[in-house]
Biopython code that builds the backbone (N, CA, C, O; Angstrom):
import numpy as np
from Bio.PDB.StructureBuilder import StructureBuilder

atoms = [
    (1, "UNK", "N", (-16.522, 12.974, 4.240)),
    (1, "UNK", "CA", (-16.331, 11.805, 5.085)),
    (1, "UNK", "C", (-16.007, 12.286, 6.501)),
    (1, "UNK", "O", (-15.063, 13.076, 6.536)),
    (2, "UNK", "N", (-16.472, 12.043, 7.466)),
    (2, "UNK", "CA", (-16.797, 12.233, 8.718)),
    (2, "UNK", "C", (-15.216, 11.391, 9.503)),
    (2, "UNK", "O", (-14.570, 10.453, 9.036)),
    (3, "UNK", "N", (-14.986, 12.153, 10.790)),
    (3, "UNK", "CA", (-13.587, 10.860, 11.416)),
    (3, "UNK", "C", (-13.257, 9.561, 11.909)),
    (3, "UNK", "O", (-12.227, 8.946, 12.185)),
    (4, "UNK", "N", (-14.790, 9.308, 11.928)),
    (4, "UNK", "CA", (-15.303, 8.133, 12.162)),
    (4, "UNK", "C", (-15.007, 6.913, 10.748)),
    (4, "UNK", "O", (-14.611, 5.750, 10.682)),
    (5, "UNK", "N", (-15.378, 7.777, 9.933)),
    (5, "UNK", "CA", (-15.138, 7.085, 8.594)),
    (5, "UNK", "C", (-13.974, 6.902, 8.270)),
    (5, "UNK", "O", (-13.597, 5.741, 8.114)),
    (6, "UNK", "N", (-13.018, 8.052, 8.064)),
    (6, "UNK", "CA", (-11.772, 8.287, 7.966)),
    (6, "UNK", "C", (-10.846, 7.207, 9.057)),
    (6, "UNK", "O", (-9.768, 6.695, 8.753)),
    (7, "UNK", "N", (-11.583, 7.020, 10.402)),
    (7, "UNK", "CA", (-10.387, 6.011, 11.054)),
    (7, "UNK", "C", (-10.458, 4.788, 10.984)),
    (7, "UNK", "O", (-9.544, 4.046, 11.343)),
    (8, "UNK", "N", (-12.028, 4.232, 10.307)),
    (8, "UNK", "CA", (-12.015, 3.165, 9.810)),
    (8, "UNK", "C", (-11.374, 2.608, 8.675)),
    (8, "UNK", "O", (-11.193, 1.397, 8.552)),
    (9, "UNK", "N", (-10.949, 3.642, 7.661)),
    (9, "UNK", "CA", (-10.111, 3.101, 6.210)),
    (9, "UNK", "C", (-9.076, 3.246, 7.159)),
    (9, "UNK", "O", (-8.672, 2.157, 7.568)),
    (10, "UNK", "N", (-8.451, 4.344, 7.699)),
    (10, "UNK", "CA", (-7.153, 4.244, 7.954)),
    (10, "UNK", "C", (-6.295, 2.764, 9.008)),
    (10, "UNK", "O", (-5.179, 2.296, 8.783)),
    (11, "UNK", "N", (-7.370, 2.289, 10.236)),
    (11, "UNK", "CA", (-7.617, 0.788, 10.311)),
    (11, "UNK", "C", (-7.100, -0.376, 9.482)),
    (11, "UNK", "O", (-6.127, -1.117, 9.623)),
    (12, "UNK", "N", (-8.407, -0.269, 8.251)),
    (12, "UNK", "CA", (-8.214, -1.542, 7.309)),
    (12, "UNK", "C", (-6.999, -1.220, 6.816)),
    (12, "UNK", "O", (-6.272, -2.201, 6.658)),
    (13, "UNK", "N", (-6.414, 0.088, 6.446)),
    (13, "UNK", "CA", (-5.211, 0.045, 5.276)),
    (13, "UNK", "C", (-4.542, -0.073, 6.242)),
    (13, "UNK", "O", (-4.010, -1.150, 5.972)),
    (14, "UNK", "N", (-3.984, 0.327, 7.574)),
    (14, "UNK", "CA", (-3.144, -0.455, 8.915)),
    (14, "UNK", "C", (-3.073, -1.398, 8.514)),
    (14, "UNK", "O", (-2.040, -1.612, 7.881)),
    (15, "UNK", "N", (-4.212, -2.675, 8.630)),
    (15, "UNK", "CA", (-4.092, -3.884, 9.232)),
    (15, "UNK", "C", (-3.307, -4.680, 7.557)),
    (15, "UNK", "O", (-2.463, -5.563, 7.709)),
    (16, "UNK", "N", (-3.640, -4.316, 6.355)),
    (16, "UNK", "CA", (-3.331, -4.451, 5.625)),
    (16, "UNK", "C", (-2.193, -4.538, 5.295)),
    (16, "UNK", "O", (-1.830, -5.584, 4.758)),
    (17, "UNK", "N", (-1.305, -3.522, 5.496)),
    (17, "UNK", "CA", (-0.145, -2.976, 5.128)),
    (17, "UNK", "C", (1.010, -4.040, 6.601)),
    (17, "UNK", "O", (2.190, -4.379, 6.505)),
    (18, "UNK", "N", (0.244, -4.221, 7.527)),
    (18, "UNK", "CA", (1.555, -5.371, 8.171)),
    (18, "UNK", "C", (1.056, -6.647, 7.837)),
    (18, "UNK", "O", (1.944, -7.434, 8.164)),
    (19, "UNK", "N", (0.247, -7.175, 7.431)),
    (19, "UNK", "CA", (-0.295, -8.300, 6.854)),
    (19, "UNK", "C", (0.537, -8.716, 5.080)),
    (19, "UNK", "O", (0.767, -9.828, 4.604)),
    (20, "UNK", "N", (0.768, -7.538, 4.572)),
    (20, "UNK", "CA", (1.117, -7.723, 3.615)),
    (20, "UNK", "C", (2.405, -6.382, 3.621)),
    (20, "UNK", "O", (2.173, -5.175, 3.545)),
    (21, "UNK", "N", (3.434, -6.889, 3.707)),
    (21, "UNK", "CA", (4.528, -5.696, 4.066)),
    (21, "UNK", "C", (4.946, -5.416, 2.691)),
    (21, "UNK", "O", (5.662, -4.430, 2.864)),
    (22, "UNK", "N", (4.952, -5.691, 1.266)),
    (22, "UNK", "CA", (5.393, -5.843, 0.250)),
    (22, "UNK", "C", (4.908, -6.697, -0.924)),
    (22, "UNK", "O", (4.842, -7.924, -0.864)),
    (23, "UNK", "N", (4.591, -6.012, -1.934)),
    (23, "UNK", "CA", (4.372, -6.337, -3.607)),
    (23, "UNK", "C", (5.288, -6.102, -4.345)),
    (23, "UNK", "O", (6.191, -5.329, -4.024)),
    (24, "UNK", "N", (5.234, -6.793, -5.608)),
    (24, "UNK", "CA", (6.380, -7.083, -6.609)),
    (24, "UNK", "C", (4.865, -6.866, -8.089)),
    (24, "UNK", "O", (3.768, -7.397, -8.262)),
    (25, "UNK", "N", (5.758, -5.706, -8.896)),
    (25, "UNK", "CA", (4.891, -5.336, -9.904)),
    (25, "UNK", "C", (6.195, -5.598, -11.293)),
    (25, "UNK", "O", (7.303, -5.067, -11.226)),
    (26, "UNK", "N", (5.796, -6.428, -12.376)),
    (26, "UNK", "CA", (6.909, -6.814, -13.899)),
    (26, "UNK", "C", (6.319, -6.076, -14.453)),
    (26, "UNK", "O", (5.090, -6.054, -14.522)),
    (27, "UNK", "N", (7.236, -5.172, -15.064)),
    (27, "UNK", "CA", (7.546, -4.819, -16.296)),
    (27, "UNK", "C", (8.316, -5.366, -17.591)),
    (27, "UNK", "O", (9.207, -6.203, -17.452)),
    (28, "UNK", "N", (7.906, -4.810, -19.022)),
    (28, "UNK", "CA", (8.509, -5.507, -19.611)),
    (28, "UNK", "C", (9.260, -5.007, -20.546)),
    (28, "UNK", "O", (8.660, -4.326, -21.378)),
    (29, "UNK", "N", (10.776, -5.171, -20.720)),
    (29, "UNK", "CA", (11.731, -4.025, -21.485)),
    (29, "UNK", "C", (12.257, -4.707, -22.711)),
    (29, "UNK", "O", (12.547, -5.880, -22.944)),
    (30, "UNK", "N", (12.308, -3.058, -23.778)),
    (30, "UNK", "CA", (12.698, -3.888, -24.661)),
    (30, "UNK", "C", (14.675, -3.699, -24.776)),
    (30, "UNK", "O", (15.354, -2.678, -24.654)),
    (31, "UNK", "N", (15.041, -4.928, -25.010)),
    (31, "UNK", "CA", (16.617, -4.861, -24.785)),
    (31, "UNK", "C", (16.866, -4.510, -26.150)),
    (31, "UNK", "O", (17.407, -3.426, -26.367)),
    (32, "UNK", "N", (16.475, -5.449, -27.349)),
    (32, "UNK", "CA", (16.896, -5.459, -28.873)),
    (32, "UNK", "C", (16.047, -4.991, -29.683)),
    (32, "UNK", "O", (14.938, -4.984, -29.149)),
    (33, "UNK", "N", (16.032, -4.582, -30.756)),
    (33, "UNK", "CA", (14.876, -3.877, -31.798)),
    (33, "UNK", "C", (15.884, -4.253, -32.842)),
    (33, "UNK", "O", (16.910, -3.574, -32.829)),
    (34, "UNK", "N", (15.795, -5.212, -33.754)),
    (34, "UNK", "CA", (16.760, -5.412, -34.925)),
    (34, "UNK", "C", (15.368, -5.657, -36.166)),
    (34, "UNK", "O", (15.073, -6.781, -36.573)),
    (35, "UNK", "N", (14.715, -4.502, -36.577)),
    (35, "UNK", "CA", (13.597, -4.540, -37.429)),
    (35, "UNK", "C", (12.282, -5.460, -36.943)),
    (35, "UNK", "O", (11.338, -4.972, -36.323)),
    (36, "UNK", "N", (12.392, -7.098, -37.387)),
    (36, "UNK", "CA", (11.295, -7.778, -37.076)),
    (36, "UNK", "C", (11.560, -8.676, -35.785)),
    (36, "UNK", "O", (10.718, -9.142, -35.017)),
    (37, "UNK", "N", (13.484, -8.847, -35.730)),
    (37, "UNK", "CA", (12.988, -9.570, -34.229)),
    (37, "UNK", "C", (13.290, -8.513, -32.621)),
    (37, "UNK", "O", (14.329, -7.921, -32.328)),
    (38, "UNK", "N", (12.362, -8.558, -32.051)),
    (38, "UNK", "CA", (12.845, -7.879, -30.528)),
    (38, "UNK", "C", (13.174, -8.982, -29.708)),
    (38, "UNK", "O", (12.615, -10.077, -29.772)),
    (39, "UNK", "N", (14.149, -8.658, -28.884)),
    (39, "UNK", "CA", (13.921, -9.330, -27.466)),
    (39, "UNK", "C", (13.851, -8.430, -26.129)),
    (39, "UNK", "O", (14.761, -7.603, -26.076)),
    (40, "UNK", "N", (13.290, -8.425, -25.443)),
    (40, "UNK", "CA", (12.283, -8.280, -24.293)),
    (40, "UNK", "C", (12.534, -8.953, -22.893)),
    (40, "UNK", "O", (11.946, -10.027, -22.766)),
    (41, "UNK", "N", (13.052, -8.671, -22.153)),
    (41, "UNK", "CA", (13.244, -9.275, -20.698)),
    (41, "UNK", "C", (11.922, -8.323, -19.921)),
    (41, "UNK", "O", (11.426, -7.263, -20.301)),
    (42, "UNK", "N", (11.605, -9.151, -18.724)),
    (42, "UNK", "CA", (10.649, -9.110, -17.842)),
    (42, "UNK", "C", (11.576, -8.501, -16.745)),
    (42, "UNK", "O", (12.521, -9.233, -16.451)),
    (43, "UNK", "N", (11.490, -7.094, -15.954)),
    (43, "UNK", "CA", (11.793, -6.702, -14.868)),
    (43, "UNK", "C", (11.148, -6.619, -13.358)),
    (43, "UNK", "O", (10.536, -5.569, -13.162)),
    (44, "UNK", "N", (11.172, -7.335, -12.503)),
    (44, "UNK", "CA", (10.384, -7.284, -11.125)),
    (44, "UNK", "C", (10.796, -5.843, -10.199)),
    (44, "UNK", "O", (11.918, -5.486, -9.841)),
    (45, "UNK", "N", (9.693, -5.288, -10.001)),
    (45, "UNK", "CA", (9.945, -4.127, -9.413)),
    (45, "UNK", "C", (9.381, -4.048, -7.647)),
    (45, "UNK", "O", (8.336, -3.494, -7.307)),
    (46, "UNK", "N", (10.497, -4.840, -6.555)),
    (46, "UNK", "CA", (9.810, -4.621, -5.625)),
    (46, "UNK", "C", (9.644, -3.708, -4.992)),
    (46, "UNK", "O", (10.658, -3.023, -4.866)),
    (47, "UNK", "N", (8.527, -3.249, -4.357)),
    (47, "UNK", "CA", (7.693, -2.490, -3.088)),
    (47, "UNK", "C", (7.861, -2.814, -1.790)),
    (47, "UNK", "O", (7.091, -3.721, -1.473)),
    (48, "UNK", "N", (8.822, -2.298, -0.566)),
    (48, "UNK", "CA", (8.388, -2.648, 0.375)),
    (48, "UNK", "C", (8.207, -1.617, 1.095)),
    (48, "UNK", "O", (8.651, -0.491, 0.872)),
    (49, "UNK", "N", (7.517, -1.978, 2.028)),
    (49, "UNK", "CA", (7.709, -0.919, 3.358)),
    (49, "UNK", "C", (7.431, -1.481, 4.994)),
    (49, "UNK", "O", (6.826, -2.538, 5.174)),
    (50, "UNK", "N", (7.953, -0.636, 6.166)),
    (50, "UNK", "CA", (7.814, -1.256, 7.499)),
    (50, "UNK", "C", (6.480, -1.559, 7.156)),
    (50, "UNK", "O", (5.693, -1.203, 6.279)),
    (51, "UNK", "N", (6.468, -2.539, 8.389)),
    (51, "UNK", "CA", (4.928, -2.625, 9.334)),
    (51, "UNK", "C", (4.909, -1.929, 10.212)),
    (51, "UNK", "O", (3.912, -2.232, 10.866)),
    (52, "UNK", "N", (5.799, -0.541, 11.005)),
    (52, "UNK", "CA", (5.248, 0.006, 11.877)),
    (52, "UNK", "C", (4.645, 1.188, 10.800)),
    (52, "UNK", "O", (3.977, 2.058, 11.360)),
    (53, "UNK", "N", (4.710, 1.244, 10.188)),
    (53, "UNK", "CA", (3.959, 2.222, 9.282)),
    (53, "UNK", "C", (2.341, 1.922, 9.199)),
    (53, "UNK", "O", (1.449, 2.764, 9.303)),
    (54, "UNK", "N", (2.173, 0.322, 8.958)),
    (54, "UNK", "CA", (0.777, 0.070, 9.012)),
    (54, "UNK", "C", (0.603, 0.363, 10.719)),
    (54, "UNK", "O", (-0.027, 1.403, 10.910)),
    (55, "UNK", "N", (0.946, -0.202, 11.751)),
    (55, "UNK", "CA", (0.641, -0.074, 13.284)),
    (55, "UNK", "C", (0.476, 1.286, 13.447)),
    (55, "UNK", "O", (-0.636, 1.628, 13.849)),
    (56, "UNK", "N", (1.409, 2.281, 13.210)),
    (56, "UNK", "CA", (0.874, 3.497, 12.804)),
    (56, "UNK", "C", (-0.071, 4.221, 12.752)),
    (56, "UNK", "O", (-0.575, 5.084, 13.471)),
    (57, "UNK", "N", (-0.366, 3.537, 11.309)),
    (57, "UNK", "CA", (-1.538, 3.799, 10.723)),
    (57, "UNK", "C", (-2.907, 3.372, 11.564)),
    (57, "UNK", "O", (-3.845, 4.080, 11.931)),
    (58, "UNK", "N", (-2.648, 1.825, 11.746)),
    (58, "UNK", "CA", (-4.172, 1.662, 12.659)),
    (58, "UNK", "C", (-4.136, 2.385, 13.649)),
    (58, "UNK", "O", (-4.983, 3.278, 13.648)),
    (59, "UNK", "N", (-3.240, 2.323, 14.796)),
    (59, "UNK", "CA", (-3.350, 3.315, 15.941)),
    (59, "UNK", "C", (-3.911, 4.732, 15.492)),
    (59, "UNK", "O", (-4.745, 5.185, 16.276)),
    (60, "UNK", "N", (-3.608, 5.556, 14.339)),
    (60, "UNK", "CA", (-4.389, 6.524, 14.569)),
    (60, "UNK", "C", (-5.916, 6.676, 13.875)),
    (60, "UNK", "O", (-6.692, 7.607, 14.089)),
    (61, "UNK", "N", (-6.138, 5.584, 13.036)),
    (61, "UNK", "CA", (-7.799, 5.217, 13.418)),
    (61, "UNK", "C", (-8.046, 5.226, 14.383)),
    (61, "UNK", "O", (-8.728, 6.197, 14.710)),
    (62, "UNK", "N", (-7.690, 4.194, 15.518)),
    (62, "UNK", "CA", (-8.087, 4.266, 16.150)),
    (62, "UNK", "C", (-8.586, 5.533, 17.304)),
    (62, "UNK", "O", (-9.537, 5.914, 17.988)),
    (63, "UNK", "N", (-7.190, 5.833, 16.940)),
    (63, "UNK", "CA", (-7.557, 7.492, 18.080)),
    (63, "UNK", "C", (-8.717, 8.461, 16.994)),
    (63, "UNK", "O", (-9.471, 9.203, 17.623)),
    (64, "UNK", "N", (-8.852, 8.466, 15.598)),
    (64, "UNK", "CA", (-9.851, 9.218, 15.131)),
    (64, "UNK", "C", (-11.249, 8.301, 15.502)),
    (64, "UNK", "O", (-12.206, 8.906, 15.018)),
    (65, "UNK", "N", (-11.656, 7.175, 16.123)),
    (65, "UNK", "CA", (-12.481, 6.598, 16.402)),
    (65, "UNK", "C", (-13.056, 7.330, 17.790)),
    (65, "UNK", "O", (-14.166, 7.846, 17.927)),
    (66, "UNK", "N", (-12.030, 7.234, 18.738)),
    (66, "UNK", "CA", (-12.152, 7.259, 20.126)),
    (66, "UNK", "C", (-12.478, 8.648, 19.787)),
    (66, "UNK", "O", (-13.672, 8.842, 20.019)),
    (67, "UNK", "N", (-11.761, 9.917, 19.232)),
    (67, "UNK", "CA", (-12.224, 10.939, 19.639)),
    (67, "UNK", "C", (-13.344, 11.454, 18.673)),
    (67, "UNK", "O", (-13.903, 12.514, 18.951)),
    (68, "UNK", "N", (-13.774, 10.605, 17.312)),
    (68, "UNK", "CA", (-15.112, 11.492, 16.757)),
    (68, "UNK", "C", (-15.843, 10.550, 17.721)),
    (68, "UNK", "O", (-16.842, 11.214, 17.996)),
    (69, "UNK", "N", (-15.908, 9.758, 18.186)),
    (69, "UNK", "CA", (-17.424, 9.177, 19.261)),
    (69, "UNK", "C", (-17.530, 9.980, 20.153)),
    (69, "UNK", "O", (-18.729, 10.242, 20.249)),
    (70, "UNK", "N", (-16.581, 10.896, 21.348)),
    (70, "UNK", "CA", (-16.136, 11.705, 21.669)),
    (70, "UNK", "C", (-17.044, 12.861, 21.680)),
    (70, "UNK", "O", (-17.892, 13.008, 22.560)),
    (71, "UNK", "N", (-16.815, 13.948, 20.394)),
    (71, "UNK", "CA", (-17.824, 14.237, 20.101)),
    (71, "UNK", "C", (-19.083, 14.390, 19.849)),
    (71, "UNK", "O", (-19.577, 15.517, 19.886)),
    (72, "UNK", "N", (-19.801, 13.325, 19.558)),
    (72, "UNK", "CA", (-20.824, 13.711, 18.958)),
    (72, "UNK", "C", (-21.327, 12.935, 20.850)),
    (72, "UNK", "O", (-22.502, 12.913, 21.215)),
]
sb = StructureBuilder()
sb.init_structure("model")
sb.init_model(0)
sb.init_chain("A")
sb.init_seg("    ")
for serial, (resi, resn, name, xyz) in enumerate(atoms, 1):
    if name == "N":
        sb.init_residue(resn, " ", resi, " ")
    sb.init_atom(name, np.array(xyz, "f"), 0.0, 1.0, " ", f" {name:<3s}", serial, name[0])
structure = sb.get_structure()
């Protein structure tokens, strides 16, 4: 993959990542095991992170944009 290519994902996953700063992924645990009955609670596991991480991120697409055009 060429830098041109490379600063275009790095872009979309930018613009992505401050658009969407955080996901929440359940799991499901088991609390009781008493032979045939279990019980089971649902755990939410959130994800976050800055948005200057995505701004970041697009800014240096962008600079791998500006400088593989640059090149060639």
């Amino acid at each position: 993959m060429n830098t041109k290519g490379i600063g275009i994902v790095l872009i979309v996953i930018g613009v992505l990542m401050v658009a969407y700063n955080s996901f929440n992924f359940t799991t499901t645990e088991k609390v009781v095991d008493l032979g045939p009955i279990e019980i089971n609670k649902e755990v939410d596991h959130p994800i976050a992170w800055s948005p200057i991480i995505g701004v970041a991120l697009a800014i240096g697409g962008v600079v791998l944009l500006v400088t593989g055009s640059k090149k060639n």
